[in-house]
Structures are given as structure tokens and as C-alpha cells.
C-alpha positions as CSV (number, residue, x, y, z in Angstrom):
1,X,27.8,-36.5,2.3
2,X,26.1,-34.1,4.6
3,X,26.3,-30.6,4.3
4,X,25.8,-28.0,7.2
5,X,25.9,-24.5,7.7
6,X,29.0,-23.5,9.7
7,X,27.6,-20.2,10.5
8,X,24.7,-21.7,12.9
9,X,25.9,-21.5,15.7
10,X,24.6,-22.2,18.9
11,X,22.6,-19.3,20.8
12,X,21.5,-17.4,17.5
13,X,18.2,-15.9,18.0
14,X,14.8,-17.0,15.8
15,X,14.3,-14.6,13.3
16,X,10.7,-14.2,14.7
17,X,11.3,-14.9,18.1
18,X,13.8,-11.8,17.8
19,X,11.2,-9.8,15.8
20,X,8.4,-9.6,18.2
21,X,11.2,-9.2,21.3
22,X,12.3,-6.4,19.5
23,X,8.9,-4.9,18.9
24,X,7.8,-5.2,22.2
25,X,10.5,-2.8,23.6
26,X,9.9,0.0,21.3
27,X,7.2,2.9,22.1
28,X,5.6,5.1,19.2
29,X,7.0,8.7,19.0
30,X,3.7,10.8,20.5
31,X,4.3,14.2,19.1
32,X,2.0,15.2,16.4
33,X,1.9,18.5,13.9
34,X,-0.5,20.5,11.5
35,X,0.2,20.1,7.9
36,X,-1.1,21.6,4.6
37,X,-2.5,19.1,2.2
38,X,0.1,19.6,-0.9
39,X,2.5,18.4,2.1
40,X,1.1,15.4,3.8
41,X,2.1,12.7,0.9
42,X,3.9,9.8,2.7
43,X,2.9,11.6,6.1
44,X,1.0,9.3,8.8
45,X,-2.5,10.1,10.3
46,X,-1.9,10.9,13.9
47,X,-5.7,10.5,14.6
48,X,-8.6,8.8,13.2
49,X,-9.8,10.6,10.3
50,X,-13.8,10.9,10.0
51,X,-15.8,12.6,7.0
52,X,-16.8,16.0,7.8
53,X,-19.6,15.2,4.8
54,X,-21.6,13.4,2.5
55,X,-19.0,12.2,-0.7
56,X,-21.0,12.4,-2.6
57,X,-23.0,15.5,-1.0
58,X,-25.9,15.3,-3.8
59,X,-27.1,12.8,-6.1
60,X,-25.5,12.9,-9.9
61,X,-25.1,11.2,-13.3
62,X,-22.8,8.1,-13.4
63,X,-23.4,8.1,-17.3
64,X,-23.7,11.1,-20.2
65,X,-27.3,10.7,-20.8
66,X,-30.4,12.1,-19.9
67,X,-32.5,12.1,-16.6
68,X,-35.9,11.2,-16.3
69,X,-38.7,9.5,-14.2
70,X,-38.4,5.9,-14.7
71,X,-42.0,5.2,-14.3
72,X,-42.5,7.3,-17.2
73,X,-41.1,5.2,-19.5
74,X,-43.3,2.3,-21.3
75,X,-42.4,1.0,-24.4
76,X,-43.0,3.3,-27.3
77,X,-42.7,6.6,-24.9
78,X,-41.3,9.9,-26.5
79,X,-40.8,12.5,-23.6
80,X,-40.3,15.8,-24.1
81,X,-36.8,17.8,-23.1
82,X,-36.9,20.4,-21.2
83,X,-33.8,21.4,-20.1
84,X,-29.4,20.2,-19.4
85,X,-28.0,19.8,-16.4
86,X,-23.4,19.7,-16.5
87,X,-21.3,19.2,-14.0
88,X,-21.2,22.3,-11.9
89,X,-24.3,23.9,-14.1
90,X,-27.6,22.3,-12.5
91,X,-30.8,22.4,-14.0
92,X,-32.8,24.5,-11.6
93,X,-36.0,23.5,-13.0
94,X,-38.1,20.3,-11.9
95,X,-38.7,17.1,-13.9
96,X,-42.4,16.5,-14.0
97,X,-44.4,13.8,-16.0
98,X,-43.3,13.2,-19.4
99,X,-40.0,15.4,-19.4
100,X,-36.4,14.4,-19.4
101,X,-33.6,16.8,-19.2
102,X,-29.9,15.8,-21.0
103,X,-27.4,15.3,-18.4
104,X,-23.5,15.2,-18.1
105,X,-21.4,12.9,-15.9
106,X,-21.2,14.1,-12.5
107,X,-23.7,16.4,-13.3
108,X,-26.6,17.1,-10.2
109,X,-29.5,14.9,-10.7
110,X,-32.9,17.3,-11.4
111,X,-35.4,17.4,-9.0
112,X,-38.4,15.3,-9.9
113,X,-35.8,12.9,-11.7
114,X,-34.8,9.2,-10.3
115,X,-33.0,8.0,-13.2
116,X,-30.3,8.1,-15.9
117,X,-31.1,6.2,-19.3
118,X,-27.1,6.5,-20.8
119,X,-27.6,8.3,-24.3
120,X,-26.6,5.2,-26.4
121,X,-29.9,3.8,-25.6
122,X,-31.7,7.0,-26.4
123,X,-33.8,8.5,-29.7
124,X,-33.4,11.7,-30.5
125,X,-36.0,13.4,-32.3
126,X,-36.5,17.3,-32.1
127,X,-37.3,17.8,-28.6
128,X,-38.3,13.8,-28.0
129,X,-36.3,11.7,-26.4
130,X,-37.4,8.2,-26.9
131,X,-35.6,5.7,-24.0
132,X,-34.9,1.9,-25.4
133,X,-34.2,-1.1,-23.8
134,X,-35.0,-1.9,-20.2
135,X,-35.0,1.1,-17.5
136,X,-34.8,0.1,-13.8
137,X,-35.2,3.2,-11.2
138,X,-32.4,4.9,-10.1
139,X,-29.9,3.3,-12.7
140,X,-26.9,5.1,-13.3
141,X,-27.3,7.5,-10.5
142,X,-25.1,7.8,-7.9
143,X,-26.7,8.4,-4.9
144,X,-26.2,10.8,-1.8
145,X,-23.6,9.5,0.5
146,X,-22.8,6.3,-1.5
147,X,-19.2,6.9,-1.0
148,X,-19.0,8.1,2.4
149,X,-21.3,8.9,5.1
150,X,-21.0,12.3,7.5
151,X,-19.2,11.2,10.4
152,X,-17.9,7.8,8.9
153,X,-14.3,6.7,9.8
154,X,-12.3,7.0,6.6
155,X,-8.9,6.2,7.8
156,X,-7.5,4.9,11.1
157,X,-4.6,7.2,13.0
158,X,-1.6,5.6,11.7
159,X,-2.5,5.2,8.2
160,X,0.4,6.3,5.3
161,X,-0.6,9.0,3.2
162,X,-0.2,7.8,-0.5
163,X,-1.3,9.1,-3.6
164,X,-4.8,6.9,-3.4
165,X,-5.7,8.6,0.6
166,X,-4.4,11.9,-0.7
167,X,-7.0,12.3,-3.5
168,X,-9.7,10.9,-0.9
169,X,-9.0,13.8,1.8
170,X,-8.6,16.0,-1.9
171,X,-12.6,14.8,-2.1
172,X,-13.8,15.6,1.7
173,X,-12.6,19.1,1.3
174,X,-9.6,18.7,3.6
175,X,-7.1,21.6,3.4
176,X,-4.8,20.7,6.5
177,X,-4.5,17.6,9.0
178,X,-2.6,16.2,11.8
179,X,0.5,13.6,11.1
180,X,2.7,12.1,13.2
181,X,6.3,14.3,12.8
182,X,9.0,12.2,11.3
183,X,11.4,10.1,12.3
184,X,14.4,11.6,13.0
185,X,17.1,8.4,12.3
186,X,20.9,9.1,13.0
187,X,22.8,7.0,10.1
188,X,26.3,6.4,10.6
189,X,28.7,3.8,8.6
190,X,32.0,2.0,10.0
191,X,35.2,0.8,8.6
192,X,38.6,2.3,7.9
193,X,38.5,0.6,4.6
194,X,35.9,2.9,3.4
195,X,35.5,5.9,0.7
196,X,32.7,8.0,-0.1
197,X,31.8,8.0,-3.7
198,X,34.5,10.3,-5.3
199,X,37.1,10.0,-3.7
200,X,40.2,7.9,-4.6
201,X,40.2,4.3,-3.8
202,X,43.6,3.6,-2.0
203,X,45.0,-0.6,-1.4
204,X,42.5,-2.7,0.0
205,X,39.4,0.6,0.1
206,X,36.1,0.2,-1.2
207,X,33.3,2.9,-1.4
208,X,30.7,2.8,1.0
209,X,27.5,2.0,-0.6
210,X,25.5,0.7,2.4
211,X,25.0,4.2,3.9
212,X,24.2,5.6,0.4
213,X,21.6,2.6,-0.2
214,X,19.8,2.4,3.9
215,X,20.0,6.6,3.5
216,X,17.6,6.6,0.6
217,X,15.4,3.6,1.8
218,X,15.1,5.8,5.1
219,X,14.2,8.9,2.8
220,X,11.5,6.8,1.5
221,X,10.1,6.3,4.3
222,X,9.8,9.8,5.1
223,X,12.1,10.2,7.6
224,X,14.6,12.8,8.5
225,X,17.8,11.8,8.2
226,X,20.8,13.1,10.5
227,X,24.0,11.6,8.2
228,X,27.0,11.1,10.2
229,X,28.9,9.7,7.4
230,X,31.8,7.2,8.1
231,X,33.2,6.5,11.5
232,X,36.5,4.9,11.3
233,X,37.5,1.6,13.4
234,X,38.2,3.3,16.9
235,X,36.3,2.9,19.9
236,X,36.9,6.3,21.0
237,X,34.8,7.8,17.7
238,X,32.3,5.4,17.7
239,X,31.3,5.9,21.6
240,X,31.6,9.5,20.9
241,X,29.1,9.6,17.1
242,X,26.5,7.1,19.1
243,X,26.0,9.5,22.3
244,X,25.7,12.2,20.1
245,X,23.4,10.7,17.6
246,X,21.4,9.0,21.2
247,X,20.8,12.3,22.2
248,X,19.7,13.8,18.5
249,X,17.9,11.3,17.0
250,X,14.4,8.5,17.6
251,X,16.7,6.1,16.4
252,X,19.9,4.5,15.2
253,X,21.4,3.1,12.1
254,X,24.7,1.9,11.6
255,X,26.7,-0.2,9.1
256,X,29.8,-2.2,9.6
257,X,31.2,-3.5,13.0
258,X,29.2,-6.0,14.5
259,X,30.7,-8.8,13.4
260,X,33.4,-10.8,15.7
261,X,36.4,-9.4,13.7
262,X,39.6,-7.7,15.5
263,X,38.4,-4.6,14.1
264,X,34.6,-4.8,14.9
265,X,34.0,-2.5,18.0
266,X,30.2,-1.7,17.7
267,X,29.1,-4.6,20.0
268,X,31.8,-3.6,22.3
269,X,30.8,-0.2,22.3
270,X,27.2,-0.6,23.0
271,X,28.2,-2.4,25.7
272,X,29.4,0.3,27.5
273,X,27.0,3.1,26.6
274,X,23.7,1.4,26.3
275,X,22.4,-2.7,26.7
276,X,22.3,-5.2,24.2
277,X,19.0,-6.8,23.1
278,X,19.8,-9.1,21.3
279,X,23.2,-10.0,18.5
280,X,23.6,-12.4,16.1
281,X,20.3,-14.1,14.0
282,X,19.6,-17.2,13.2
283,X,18.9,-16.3,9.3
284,X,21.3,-16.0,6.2
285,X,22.2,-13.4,5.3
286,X,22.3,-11.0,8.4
287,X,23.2,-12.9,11.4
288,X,25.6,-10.3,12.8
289,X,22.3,-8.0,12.9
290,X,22.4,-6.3,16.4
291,X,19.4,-4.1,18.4
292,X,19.9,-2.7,21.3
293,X,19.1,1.1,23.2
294,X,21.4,3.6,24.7
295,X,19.2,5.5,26.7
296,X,16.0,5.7,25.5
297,X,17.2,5.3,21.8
298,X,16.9,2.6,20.2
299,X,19.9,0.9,17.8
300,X,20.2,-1.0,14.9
301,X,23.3,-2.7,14.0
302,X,23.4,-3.4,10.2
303,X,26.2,-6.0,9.0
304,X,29.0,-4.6,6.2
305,X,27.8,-6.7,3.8
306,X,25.8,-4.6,1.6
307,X,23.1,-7.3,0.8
308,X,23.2,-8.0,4.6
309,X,22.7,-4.9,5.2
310,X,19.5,-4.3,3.0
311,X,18.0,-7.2,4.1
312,X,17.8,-7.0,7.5
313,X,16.9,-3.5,7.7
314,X,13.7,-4.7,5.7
315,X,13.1,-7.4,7.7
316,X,13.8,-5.9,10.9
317,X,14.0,-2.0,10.7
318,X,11.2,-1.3,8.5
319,X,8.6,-2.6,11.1
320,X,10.7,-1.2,14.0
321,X,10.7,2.3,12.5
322,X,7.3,1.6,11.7
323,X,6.2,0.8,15.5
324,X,7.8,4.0,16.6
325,X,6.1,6.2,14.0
326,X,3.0,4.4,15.2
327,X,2.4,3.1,11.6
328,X,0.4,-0.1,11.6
329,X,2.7,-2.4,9.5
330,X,0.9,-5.2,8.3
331,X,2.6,-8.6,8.0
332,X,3.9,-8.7,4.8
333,X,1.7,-10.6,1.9
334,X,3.4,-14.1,0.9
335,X,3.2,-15.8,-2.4
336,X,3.7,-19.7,-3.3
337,X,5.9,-20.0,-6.4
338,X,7.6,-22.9,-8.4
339,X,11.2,-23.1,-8.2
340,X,12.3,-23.0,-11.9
341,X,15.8,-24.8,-11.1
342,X,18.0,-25.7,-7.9
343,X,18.3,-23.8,-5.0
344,X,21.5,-24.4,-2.6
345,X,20.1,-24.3,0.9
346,X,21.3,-25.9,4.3
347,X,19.4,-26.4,7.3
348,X,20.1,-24.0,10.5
349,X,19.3,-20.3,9.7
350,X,16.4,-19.1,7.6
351,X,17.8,-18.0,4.3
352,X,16.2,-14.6,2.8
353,X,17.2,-15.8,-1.0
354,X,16.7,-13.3,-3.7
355,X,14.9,-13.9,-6.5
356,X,13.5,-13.0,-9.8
357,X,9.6,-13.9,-10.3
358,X,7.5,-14.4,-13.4
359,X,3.8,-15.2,-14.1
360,X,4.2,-18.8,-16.7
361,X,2.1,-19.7,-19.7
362,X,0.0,-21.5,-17.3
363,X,-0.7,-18.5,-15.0
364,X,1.1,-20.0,-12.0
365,X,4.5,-18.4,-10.5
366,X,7.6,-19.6,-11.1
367,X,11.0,-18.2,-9.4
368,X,14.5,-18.4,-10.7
369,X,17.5,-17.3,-8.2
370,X,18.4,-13.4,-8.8
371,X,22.6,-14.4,-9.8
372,X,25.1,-15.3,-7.0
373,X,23.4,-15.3,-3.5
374,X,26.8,-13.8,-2.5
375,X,26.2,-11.3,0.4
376,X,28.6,-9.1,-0.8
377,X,26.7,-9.3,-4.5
378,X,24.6,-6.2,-4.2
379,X,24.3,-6.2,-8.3
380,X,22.3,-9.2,-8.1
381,X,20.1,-8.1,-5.6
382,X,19.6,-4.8,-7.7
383,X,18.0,-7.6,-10.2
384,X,16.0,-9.3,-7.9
385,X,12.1,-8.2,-7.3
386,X,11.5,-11.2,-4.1
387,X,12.5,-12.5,-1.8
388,X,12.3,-16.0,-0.7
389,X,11.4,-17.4,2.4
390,X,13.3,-20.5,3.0
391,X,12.6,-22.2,6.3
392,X,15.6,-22.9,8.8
393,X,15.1,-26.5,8.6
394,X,14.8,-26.9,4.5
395,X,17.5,-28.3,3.2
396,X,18.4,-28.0,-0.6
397,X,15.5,-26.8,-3.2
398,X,15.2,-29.3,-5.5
399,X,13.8,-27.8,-9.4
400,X,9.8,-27.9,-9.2
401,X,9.4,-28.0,-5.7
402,X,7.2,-24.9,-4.2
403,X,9.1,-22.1,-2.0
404,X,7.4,-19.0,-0.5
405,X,8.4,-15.6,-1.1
406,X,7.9,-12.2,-0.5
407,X,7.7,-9.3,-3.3
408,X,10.3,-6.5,-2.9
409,X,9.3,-3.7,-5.2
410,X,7.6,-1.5,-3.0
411,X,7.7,2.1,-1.2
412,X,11.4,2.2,-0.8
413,X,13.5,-0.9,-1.9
């Protein structure tokens, strides 16, 4: 018997063919600001960033040990210590022929010194010092600049400030820098049937969870969120919240209402105050995803379903928020996994499966289904750490066969 997907329908949009279209019409916001250091974490680098100095600006001990002239050292050789040198406490003497000084990590290398003999490998005797084992010059020393160089590009404009570039800028002796401002993202859900958390669930009400969920992966991200909360079913509100947010916010988020039900008046809407770029997706789930602009502004038109919902806005908002923040996103690293039992797939869209997976005994990967693929099963996707990658062709996954997917535990998921 064959099975088919009743939901391709004809005229759906390639999930990457809709991508790039969608890429291509968006600008980055230009406007830049000045920011302290204890507040540019998760900030982007509005400029190229080069190293006002040497890192390191002087040459120092990689090792506890002591410091010495390597071509003093021949087998048998006691040499006489003169002196210590810790980290912020040089020695201000000179190492001449014969002498060594004791020396802490990061502590500045003595003049007259070239080399670090780590104190495991030394005698101690009195004032003798007594190397062993073999001593190449410079060994254990890090040298001037060997990290960065005056005038070196460190980071490129666009780069997001995490913990790892914080502590570099910590090192060049940055104190404030400019980032591109954030995002300002108008958030607005849809749907009489909906509650916010609290409140009393009436016949046929559910809470609203997608706003909740897209709000905090937009928080994530940084951005400045302008809530509008829920919107219910009438044309008149919805026109009204999207001019308003147009004229507030960089962008657009809303949830609920694009699909082709009686009550589904965001496509109708945007219509009449903006254009349409593009509606319904060749790829399961989220083919009711809609982009479009009114004005300059550009909308994103989540489906109701909550899994819908998360998926498309990271596969298709993330990089567009991205492209206007002028973050470089980088295509998003794929792994090759064994399927570890059946996966239900029919050709027509590409399906965005959720998964759970797992290093095996023999150190390959192997990927089980996260629970029902259900996209109104948000618990299961709560389980899941990929996603897979299932091509719109592919037909059912039979146990053993490879898939490739896409790891989901990252900045904001």
C-alpha cells in the first residue's frame, strides 16, 4: 500500500529555497552603543576588534620551577640561586653564568634567563640547584606575544560575546566596547481559546505556552522583548496589535492564526497592512510558517502548535534575527547517527523529527525517536536533545539505517 503525506500540497515552498529568499530581504539593524565590560555578555561586536597589546606583554613561567640559561646546563652542573621571581613580584636582578633563580607560574622571566627547567626535574641542595634530564632552550616559557600580537584582529564585528570572548577582552585590558543594541522583537499570541498560566481554564481553553516558550528563547538571545500577550480571533485587534508592534519593534513574532481555519486571520491581516513573502513550507512540522513585512518590519508567523512553533522559529527565526543583528550565523554543524529502531516518514515535506542521541559501546551515534512526534507533544520535545534531518523524498526509516541530525542543546533551546 502506499502511503503519502496529505499535507504536501502543491505550491509549498523548499525549506531552503524559502530560507535564503527570506534572508535576502532582511538588512542588519546599524545602530551601535558603548558598553561596560561586566555588561557585554551575549552582546555582539559591532566592529572588528584588534589587540591594543602584546597578550602576553612579557615573557613568563609556564611551569613552577626555576629559570636559568640553558646553555649552562651540562650534565652534572650545580648552579647557584640567586634570587625568586612570583607572579606580580619580578626578580629585578640579572641571571648571569651559573645562576638560576626559583620561579612561579606566570611569574616574569629574569633577565639573562631563556629557560624554565620545571622543579620535579630539579636537585635541591643548599643554594644548588642541580637540573636533570634533558633541557632544550626556552622550554616552558611562554614567550612575548605568543597569544596575540599588537594590532592583531581578535574577533570580527559580529561576533557573540560569551563567557570564552569575555575573559579574552578580560586579558587585553578592555574596560568598555561597542555592540550592536538589541533587538527589539514585538511577541504577540492568537486564539480565543487561550489562557495565561493562572488563570482558570474554561470548556475547550488551553494555556498559552508558545508565547511563554518563543519569549524566553528570544531572551536568550538577548533581545528586548516588547510582550503583547494574547490577541483574540478578530481582525480588528490583530490589524490594530501588528501596526503598533510595526511601528515599535525590528521585528515580529506571533503565534497562532496562520493556518487555513475559519478562525485564522493573521494571513488575512497581513494582507492588508503589509505583503506576504512567502506562507506555507514544504517541511513537517511547521508548514503554516508565514514571513512577510509591514512596512519596513519584518514578520514571522509561528503556527499554534507548540512544537511547530519551536521549530520553525529555530530553523527560520534564529538566523533571521540573527541577519538583522548582523550576527554571522554559521550553518548549523550536522552529525551522522544510526537509527536505533523505526522511524515513520513519508515522502513530500522535510520532517524536522526530534530525537534523543547517545554515544554506543562502539563510539558511534545512535538515535532513538524523542516519544510521539505529535506536533502538539511539546513534553516529548522537552526530552529531546536533536533534531533530525529527514529529506523530503525519504520515505520510512528502516532500524540501522543512517539519518542526519542536528544537536539542540544550545544558547537558548
Amino acid at each position: 500500500m502506499t502511503t503519502f503525506d496529505p499535507c504536501n500540497q502543491p505550491g509549498l515552498r523548499a525549506y531552503l529555497d524559502a530560507k535564503q529568499d527570506m534572508l535576502s530581504q532582511l538588512d542588519k539593524v546599524s545602530k551601535s552603543e558603548l558598553v561596560s565590560l561586566d555588561q557585554l555578555l551575549n552582546r555582539i561586536l559591532a566592529d572588528d576588534l584588534l589587540s591594543p597589546i602584546d597578550v602576553p606583554s612579557f615573557a613568563n613561567s609556564a611551569m613552577d620551577g626555576y629559570a636559568l640559561r640553558a646553555e649552562d646546563v651540562q650534565e652534572g652542573t650545580a648552579l647557584t640561586l640567586i634570587g625568586t621571581s612570583l607572579a606580580g613580584q619580578p626578580f629585578n636582578g640579572r641571571v648571569g653564568t651559573g645562576e638560576c633563580v626559583r620561579i612561579m607560574t606566570g611569574a616574569a622571566l629574569p633577565l639573562g634567563a631563556d629557560t624554565v627547567v620545571m622543579q620535579e626535574n630539579c636537585r635541591s641542595e643548599h643554594n644548588f640547584i642541580s637540573p636533570q634530564g634533558t633541557i632544550t632552550e626556552g622550554q616552558n616559557v611562554r614567550q612575548p606575544a605568543e597569544d596575540l600580537t599588537q594590532g592583531e584582529r581578535v574577533f570580527t564585528a559580529g561576533t557573540r560575546i560569551n563567557a570564552r570572548v569575555l575573559a579574552v577582552l578580560s586579558s587585553l585590558g578592555l574596560e568598555q566596547l561597542y555592540v550592536r543594541r538589541p533587538l527589539t522583537v514585538a511577541l504577540l499570541s492568537t486564539g480565543d481559546e487561550l489562557k495565561t498560566p493562572g488563570e482558570l481554564l474554561g470548556p475547550g481553553d488551553i494555556y498559552d505556552s508558545n508565547r511563554i516558550g518563543i519569549r524566553a528563547m528570544l531572551q536568550r538571545l538577548g533581545v528586548t522583548v516588547l510582550d503583547y500577550g494574547i490577541i483574540k480571533d478578530d481582525p480588528a485587534l490583530i490589524r490594530q496589535a501588528l501596526v503598533k508592534a510595526a511601528s515599535e519593534a525590528d521585528a515580529i513574532v506571533t503565534s497562532g492564526g496562520v493556518s487555513v481555519g475559519d478562525a485564522d486571520y493573521i494571513k488575512q491581516v497581513l494582507d492588508e497592512v503589509g505583503r506576504i513573502g512567502f506562507w506555507k513550507l514544504a517541511i513537517k512540522p511547521g508548514k503554516p510558517f508565514a514571513f512577510g513585512q509591514i512596512n519596513d518590519c519584518p514578520f514571522f508567523g509561528l503556527p499554534g502548535n507548540p512544537v511547530s512553533a519551536a521549530v520553525t522559529f529555530h530553523l527560520l527565526v534564529r538566523p533571521a534575527l540573527a541577519k538583522l543583528a548582523g550576527e554571522p550565523l554559521p550553518a548549523p554543524v550536522t552529525l551522522q547517527a544510526t537509527a536505533l529502531m523505526p522511524l515513520k516518514k513519508t515522502p513530500g515535506r522535510m520532517d524536522f523529527q526530534r530525537g534523543c542521541v547517545s554515544t554506543q559501546a562502539d563510539g558511534s551515534l545512535g538515535v532513538v525517536a524523542a516519544g510521539a512526534q505529535s506536533s502538539g507533544v511539546f513534553s516529548a520535545m522537552a526530552q529531546a536533545n536533536c533534531l533530525l534531518h529527514l529529506e523530503q523524498d525519504r520515505g520510512n526509516v528502516a532500524e540501522g539505517e543512517h539519518v542526519t541530525l542536528e544537536l539542540i542543546d544550545g544558547l537558548y533551546w
